[in-house]
N, C-alpha and C positions, 0 to 999 in steps of 0.2 A: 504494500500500500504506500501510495507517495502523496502528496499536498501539488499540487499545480498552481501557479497562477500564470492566467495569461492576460495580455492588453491588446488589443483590436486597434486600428487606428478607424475608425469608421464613419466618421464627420468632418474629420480634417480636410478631404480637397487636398492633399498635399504631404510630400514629404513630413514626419514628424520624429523626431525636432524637424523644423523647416531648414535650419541652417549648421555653422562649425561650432559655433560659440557654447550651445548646450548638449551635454549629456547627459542620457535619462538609466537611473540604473533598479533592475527589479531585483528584489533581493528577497530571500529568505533563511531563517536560522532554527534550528530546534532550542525550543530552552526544556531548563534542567524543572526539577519537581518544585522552586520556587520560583518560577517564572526568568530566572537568568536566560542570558544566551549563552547557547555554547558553541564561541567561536569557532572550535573545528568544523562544525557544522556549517557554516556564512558557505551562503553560492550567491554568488551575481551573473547577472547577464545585462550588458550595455548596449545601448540604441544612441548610436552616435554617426556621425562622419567623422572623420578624422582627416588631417590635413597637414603634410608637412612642408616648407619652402627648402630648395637645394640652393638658393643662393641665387638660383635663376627664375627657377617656376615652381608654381604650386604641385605637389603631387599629391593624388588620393592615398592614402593609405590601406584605407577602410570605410563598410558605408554598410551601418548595421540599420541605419533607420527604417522608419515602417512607412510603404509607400501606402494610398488609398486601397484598401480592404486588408490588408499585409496583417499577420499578429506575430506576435515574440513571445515565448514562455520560458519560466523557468519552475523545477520541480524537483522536489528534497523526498527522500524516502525518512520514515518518523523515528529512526534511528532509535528506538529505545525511551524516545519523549513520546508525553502525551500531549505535545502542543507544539506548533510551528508558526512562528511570527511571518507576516509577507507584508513588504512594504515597498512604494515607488518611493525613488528619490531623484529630483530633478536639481541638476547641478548646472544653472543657467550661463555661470562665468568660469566653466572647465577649460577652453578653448586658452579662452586671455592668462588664464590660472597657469593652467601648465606651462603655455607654449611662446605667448606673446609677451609677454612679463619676463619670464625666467629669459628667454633669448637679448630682451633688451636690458638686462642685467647682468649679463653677462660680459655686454660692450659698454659699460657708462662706470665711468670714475667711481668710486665705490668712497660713499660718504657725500659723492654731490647732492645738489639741491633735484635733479634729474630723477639720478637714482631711491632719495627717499619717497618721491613723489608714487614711482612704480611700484615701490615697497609699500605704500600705504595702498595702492589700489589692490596690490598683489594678495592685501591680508583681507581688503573689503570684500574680494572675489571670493576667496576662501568660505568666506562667513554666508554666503548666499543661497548656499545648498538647503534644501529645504524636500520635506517628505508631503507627497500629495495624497496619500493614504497609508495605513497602517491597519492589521488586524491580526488577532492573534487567531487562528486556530486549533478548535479540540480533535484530540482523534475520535473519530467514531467509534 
């Protein structure tokens, strides 16, 4: 017996996420007989583009998003728990977070007024992530 969750994109019109900047991650964990999780347990699965520059051009890396009718699942067997957490978590400044920040911090004088400015949005970015739903399930 395993827990599933899956998401549809089915009103969108369109790629979802639409564009690089967000990453959407489904995630599930078993917790323990007091409600913990038990980290060996964490599965995720991301619904992203991803997008690298070589100095010259963009290149795709990856392109997990969900086109109009498309769905994405992930699914945990109940490992010895009787309850499995399933939760979306959209991570709307992954893009900038990882890629655009960390690259232009890499080239700017360290301690400039440049570099704190990218440090403070680097940390705002960080802080953005947020969960669009959350539910614990019982085993049957």
């Amino acid at each position: 017996q395993r827990v599933l969750l899956e998401v549809s994109n089915t009103a969108v019109g369109h790629a979802f996420p639409t564009y690089v900047a967000a990453k959407i991650a489904l995630r599930v964990v078993a917790l323990d007989e007091a409600g913990t999780p038990r980290s060996e347990t964490l599965r995720s699965y991301y619904i992203a583009r991803q997008v690298r520059y070589d100095g010259a051009q963009w290149i795709e890396v990856s392109d997990t998003r969900l086109l109009p009718g498309q769905s994405a699942a992930i699914e945990l067997a109940w490992n010895g728990s009787n309850q499995i957490r399933v939760w979306m978590e959209v991570i709307p400044d992954d893009f900038h977070e990882a890629e655009i920040f960390r690259e232009r911090l890499e080239t700017l004088p360290p301690g400039s007024d440049a570099a704190r400015l990218i440090t403070a949005a680097r940390s705002q970015a960080a802080k953005s992530s947020f969960r669009l739903f959350e539910d614990d399930i019982r085993r049957p």
